[in-house]
TORBANU-77780 format. One record per atom (N, C-alpha, C): x, y, z; residue number from 0; atom name; residue in three letters. Coordinates in Angstrom, 3 decimals, decimal comma, always signed. Layout:
<atoms>
+----------+----------+----------+-----+-------+--------+
|        X |        Y |        Z | num | atome | residu |
+----------+----------+----------+-----+-------+--------+
|        X |        Y |        Z | NUM |    CA |    Ala |
...
+----------+----------+----------+-----+-------+--------+
</atoms>
This chain:
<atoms>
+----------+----------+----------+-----+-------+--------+
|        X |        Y |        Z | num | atome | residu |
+----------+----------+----------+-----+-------+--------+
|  -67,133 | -145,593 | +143,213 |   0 |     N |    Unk |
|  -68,281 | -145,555 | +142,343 |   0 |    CA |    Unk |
|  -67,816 | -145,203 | +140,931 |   0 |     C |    Unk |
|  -68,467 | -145,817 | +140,138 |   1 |     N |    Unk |
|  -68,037 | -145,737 | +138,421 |   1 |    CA |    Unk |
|  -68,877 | -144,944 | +137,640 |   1 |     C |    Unk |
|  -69,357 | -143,924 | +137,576 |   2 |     N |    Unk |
|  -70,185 | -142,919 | +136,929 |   2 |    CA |    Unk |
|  -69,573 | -143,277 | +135,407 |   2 |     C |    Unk |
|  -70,954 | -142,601 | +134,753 |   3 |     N |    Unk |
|  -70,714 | -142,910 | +133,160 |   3 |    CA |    Unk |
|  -71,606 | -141,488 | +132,929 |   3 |     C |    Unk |
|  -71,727 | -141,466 | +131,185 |   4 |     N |    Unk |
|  -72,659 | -140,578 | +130,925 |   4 |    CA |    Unk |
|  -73,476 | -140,859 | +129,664 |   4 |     C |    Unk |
|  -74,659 | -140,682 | +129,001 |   5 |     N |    Unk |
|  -74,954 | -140,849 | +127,699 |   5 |    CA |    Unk |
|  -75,204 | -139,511 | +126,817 |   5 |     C |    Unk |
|  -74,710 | -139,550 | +125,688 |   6 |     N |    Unk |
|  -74,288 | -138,055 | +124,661 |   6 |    CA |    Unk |
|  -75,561 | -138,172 | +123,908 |   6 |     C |    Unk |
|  -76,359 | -137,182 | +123,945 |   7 |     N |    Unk |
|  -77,360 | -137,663 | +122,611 |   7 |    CA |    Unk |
|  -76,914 | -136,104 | +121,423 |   7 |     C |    Unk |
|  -76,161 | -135,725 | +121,903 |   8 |     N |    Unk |
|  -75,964 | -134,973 | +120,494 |   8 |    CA |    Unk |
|  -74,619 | -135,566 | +119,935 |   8 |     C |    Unk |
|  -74,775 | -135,179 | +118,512 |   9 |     N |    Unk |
|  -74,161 | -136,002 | +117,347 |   9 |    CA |    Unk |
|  -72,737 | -135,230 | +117,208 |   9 |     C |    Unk |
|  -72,449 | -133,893 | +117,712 |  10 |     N |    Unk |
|  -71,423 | -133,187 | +117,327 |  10 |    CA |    Unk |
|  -71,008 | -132,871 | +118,309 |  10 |     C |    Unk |
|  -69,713 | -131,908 | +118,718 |  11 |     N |    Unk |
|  -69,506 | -131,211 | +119,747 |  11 |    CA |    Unk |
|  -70,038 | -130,257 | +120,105 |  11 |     C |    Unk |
|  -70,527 | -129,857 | +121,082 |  12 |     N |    Unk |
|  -70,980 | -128,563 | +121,706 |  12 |    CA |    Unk |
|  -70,327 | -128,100 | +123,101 |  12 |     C |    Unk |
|  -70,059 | -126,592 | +122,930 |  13 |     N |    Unk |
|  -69,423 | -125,910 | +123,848 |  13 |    CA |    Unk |
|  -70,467 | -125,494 | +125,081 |  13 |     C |    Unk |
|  -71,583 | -125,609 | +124,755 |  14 |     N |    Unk |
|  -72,790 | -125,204 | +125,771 |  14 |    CA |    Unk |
|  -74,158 | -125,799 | +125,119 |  14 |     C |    Unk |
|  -75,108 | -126,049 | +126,464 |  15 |     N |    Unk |
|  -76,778 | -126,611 | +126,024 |  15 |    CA |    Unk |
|  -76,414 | -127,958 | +125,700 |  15 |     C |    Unk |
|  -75,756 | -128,934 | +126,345 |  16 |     N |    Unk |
|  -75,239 | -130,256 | +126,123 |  16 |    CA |    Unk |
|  -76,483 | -131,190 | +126,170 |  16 |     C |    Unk |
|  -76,723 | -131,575 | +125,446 |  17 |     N |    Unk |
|  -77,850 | -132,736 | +125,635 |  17 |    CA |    Unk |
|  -77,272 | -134,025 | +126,476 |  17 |     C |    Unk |
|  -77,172 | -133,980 | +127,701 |  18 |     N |    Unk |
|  -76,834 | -135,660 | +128,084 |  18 |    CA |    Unk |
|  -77,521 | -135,905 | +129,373 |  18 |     C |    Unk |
|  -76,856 | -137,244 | +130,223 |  19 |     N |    Unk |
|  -77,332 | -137,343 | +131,546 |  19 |    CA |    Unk |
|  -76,180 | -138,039 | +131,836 |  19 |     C |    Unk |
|  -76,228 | -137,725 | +133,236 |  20 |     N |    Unk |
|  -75,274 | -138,683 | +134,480 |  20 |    CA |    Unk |
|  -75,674 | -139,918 | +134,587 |  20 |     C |    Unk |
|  -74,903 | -140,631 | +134,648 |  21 |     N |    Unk |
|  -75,339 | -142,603 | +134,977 |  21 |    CA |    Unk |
|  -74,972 | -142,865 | +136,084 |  21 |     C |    Unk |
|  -75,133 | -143,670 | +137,231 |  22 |     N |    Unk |
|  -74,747 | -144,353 | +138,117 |  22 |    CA |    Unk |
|  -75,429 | -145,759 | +138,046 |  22 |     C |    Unk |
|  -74,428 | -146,638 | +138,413 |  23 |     N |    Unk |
|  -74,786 | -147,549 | +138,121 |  23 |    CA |    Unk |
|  -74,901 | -148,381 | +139,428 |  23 |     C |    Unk |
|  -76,103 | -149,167 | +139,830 |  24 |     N |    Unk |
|  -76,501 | -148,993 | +141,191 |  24 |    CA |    Unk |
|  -76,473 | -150,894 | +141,143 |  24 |     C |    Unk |
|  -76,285 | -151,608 | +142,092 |  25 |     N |    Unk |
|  -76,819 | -152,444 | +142,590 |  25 |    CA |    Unk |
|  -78,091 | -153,181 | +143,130 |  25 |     C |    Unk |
|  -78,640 | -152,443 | +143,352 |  26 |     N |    Unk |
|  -79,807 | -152,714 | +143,801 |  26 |    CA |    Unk |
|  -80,882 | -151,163 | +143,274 |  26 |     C |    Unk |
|  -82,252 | -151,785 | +143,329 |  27 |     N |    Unk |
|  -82,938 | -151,033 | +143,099 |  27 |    CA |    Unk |
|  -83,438 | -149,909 | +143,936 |  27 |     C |    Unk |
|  -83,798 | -148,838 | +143,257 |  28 |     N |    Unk |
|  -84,133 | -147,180 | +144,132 |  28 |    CA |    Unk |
|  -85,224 | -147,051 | +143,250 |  28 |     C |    Unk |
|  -85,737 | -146,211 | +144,179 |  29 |     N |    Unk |
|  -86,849 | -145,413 | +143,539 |  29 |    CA |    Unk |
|  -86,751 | -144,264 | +143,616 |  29 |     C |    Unk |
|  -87,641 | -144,130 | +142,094 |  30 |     N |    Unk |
|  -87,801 | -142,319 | +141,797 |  30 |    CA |    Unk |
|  -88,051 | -141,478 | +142,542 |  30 |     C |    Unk |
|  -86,966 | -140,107 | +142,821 |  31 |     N |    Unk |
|  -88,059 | -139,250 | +143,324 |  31 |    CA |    Unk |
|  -88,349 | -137,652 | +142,305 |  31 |     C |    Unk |
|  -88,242 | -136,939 | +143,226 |  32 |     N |    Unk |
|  -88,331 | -134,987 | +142,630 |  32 |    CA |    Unk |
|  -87,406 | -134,656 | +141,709 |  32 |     C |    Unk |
|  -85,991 | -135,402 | +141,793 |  33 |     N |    Unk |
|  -84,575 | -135,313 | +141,312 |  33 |    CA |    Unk |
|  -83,630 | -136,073 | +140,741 |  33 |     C |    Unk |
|  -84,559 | -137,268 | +140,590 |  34 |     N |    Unk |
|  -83,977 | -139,100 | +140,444 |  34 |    CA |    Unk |
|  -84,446 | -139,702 | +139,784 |  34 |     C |    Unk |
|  -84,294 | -139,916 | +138,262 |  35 |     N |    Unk |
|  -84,793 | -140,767 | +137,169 |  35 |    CA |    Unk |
|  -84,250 | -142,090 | +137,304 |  35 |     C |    Unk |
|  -85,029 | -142,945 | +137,434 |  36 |     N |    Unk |
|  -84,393 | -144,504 | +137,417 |  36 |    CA |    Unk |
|  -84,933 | -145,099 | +135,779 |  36 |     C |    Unk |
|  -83,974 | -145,459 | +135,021 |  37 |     N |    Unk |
|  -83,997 | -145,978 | +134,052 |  37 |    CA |    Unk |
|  -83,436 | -147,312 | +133,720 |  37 |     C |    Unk |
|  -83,743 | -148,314 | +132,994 |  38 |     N |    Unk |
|  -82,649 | -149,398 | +132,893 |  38 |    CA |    Unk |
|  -82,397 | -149,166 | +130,940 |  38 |     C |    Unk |
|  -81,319 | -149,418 | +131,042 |  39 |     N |    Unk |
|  -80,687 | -148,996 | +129,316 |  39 |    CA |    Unk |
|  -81,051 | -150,173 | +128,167 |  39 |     C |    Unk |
|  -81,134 | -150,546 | +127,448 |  40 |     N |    Unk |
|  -82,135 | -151,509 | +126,593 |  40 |    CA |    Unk |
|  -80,654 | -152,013 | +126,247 |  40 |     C |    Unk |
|  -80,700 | -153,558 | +125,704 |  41 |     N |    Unk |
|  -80,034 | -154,300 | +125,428 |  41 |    CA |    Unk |
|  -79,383 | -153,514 | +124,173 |  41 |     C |    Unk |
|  -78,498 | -153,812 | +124,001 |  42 |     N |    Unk |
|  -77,475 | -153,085 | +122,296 |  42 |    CA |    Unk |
|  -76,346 | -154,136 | +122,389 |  42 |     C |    Unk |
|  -76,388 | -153,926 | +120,814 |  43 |     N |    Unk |
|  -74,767 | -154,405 | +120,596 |  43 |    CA |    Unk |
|  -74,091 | -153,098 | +120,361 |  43 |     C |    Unk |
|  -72,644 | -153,512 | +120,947 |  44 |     N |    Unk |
|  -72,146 | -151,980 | +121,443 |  44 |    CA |    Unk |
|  -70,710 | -152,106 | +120,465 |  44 |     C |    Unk |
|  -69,598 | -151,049 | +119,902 |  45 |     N |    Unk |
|  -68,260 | -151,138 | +119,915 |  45 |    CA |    Unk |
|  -67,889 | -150,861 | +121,258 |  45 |     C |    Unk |
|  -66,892 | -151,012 | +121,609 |  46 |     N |    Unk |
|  -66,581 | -150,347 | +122,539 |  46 |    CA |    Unk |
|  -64,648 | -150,706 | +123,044 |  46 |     C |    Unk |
|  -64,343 | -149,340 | +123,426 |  47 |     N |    Unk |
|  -62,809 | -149,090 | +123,017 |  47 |    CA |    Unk |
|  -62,243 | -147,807 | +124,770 |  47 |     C |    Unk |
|  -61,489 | -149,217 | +125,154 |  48 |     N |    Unk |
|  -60,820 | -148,294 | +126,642 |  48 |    CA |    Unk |
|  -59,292 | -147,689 | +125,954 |  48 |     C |    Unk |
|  -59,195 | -146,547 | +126,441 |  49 |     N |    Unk |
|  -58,500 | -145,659 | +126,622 |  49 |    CA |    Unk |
|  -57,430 | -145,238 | +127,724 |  49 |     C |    Unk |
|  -56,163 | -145,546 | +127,684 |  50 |     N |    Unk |
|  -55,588 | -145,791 | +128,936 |  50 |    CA |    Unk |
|  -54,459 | -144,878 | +128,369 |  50 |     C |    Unk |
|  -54,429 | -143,103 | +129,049 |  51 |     N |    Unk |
|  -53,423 | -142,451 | +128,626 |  51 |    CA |    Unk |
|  -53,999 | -141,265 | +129,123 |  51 |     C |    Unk |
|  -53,380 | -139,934 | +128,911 |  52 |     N |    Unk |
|  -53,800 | -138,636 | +129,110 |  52 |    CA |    Unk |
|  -54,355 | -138,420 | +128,942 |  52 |     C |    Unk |
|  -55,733 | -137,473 | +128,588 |  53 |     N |    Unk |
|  -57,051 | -136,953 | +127,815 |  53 |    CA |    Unk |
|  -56,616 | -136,596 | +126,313 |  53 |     C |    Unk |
|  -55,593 | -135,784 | +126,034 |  54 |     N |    Unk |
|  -55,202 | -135,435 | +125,165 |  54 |    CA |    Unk |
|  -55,107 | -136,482 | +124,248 |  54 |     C |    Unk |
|  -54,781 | -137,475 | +124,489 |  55 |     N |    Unk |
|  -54,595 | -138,152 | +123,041 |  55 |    CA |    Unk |
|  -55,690 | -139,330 | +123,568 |  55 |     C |    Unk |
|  -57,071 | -138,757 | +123,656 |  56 |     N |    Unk |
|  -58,107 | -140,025 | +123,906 |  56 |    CA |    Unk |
|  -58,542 | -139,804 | +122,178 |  56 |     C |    Unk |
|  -58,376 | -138,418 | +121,885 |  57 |     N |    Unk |
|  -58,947 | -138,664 | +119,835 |  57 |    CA |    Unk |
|  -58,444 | -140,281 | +119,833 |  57 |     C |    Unk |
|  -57,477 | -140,560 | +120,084 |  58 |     N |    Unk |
|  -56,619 | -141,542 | +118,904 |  58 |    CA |    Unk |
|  -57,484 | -143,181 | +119,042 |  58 |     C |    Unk |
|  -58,286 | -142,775 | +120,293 |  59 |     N |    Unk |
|  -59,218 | -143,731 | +120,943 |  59 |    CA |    Unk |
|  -60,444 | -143,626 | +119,972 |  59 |     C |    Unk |
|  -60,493 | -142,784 | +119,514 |  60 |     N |    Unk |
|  -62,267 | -142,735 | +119,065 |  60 |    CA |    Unk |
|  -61,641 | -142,851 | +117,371 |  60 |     C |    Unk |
|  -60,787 | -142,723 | +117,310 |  61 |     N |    Unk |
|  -60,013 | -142,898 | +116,014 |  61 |    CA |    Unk |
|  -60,076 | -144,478 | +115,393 |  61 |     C |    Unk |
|  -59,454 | -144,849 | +116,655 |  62 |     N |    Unk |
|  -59,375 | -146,360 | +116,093 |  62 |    CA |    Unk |
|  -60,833 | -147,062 | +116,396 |  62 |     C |    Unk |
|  -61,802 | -146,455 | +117,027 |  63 |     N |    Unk |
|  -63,272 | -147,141 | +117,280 |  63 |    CA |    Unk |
|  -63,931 | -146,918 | +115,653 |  63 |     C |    Unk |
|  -63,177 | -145,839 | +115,418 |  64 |     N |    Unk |
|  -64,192 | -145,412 | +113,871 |  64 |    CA |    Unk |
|  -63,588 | -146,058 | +113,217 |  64 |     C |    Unk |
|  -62,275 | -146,502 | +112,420 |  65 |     N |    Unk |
|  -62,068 | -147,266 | +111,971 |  65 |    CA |    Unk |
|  -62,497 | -148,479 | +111,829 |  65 |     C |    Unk |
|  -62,608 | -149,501 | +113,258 |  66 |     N |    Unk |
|  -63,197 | -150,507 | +113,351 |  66 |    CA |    Unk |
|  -64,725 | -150,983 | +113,076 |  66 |     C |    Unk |
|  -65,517 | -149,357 | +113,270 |  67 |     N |    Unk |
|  -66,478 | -149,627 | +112,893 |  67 |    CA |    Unk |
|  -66,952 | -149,670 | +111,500 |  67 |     C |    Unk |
|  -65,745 | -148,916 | +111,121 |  68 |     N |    Unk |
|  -66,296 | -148,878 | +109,149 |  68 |    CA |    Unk |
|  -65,597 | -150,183 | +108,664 |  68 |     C |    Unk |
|  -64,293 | -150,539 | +108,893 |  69 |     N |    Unk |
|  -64,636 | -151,638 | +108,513 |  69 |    CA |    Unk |
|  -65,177 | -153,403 | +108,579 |  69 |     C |    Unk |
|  -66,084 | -152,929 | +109,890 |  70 |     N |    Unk |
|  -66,950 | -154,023 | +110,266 |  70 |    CA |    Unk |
|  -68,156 | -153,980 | +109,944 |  70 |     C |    Unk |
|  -68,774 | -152,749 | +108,904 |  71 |     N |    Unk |
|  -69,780 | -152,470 | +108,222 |  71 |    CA |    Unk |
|  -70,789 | -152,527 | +109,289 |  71 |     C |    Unk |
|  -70,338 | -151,676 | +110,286 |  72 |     N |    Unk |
|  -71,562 | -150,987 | +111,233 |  72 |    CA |    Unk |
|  -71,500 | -149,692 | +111,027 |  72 |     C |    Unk |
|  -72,427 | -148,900 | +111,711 |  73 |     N |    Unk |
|  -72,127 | -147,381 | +112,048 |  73 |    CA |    Unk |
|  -72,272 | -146,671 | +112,805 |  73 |     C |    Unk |
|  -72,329 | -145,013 | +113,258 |  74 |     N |    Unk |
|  -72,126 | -144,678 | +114,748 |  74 |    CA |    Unk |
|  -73,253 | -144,333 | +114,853 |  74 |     C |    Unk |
|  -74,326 | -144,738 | +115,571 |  75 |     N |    Unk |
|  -75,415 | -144,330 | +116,289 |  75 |    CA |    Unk |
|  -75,581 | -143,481 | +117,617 |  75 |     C |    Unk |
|  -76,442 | -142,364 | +117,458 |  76 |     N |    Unk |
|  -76,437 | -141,673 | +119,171 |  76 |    CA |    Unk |
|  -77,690 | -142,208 | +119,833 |  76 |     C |    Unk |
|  -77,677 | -142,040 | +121,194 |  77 |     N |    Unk |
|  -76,538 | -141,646 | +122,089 |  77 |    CA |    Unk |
|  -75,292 | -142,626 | +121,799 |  77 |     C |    Unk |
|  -74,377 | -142,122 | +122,408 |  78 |     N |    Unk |
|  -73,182 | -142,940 | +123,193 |  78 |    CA |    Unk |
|  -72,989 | -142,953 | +124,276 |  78 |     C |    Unk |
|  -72,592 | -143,885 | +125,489 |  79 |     N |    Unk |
|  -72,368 | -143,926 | +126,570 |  79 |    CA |    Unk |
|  -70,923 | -143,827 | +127,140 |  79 |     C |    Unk |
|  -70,143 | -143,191 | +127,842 |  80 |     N |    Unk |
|  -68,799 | -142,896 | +128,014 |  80 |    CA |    Unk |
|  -68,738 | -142,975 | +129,905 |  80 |     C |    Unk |
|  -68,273 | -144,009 | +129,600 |  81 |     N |    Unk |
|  -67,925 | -144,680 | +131,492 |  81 |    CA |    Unk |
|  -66,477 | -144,180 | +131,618 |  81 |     C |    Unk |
|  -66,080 | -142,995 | +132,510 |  82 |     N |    Unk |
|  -64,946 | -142,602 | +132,747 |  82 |    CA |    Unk |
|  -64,029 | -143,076 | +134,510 |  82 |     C |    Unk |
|  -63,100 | -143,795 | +133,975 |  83 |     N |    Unk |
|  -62,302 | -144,239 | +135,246 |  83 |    CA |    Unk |
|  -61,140 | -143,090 | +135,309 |  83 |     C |    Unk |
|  -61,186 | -142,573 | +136,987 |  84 |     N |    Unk |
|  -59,396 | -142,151 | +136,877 |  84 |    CA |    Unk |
|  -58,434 | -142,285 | +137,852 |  84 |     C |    Unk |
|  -57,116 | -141,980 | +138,156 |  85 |     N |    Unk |
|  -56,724 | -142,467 | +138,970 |  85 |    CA |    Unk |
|  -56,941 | -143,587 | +139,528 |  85 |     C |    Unk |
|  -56,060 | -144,507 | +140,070 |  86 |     N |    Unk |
|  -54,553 | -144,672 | +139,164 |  86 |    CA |    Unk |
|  -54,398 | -144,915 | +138,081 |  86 |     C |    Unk |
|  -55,303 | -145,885 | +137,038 |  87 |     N |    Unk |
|  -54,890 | -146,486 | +135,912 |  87 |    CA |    Unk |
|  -55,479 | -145,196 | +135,042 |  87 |     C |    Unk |
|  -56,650 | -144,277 | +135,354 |  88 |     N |    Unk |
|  -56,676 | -143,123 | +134,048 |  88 |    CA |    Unk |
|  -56,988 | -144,178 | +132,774 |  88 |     C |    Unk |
|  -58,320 | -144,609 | +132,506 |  89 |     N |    Unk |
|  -58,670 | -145,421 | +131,173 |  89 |    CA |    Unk |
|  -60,328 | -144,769 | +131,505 |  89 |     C |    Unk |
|  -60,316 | -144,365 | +129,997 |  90 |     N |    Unk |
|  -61,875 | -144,033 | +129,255 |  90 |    CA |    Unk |
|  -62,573 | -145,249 | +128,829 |  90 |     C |    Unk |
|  -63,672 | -145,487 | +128,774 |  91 |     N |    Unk |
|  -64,362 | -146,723 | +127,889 |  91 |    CA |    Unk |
|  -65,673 | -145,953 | +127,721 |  91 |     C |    Unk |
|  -66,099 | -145,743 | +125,909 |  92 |     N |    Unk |
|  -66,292 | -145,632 | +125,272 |  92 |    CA |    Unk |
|  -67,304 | -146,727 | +124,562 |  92 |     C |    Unk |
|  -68,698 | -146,359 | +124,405 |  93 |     N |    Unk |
|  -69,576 | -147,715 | +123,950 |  93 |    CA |    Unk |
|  -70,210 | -147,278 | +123,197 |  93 |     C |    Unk |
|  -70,183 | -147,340 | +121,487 |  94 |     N |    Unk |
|  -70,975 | -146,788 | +120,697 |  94 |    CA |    Unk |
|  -72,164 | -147,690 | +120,165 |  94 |     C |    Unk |
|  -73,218 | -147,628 | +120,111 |  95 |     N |    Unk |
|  -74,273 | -148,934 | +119,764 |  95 |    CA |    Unk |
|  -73,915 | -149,008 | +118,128 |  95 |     C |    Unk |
|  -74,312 | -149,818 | +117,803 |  96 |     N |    Unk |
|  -73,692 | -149,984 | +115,968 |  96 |    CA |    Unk |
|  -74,773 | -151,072 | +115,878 |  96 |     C |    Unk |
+----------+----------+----------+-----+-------+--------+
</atoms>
């Protein structure tokens, strides 16, 4: 299973994180007591995989910002961050612009 997440705060925070868990399902479920079913609205996205240690994923969001300034978009929140690991260990990263 490929879990993701969406960030709606703009900065880092060490605690009181504004986000949610994603799963991304095949088929349809329904809501219950504990289970928001949402579908995510169409966007045009950047988006930049990451295939290395955590430590140097900056250099990932580095080169997404770059690309986005000079493609004369900009970074909009939320962001969505689909994390793979083991074996290959790659981040992907989808900023709407």
């Amino acid at each position: 299973m490929i879990g993701a997440a969406i960030w709606h705060d703009e900065d880092f925070k060490a605690s009181e994180i504004d986000s949610e868990a994603i799963v991304y399902l095949k088929g349809s479920v329904q809501a219950g007591e504990h289970v928001w079913v949402n579908e995510l609205p169409a966007a045009t996205v950047a988006s930049v995989i990451h295939k290395g240690a955590y430590n140097t994923v900056s250099q990932a969001y580095e080169a997404i910002g770059r690309w986005i300034e000079t493609n004369g978009s900009r970074w909009l929140v939320p962001t969505a961050k689909s994390t793979w690991s083991a074996p290959s260990r790659c981040a992907r990263t989808m900023i709407p612009t």
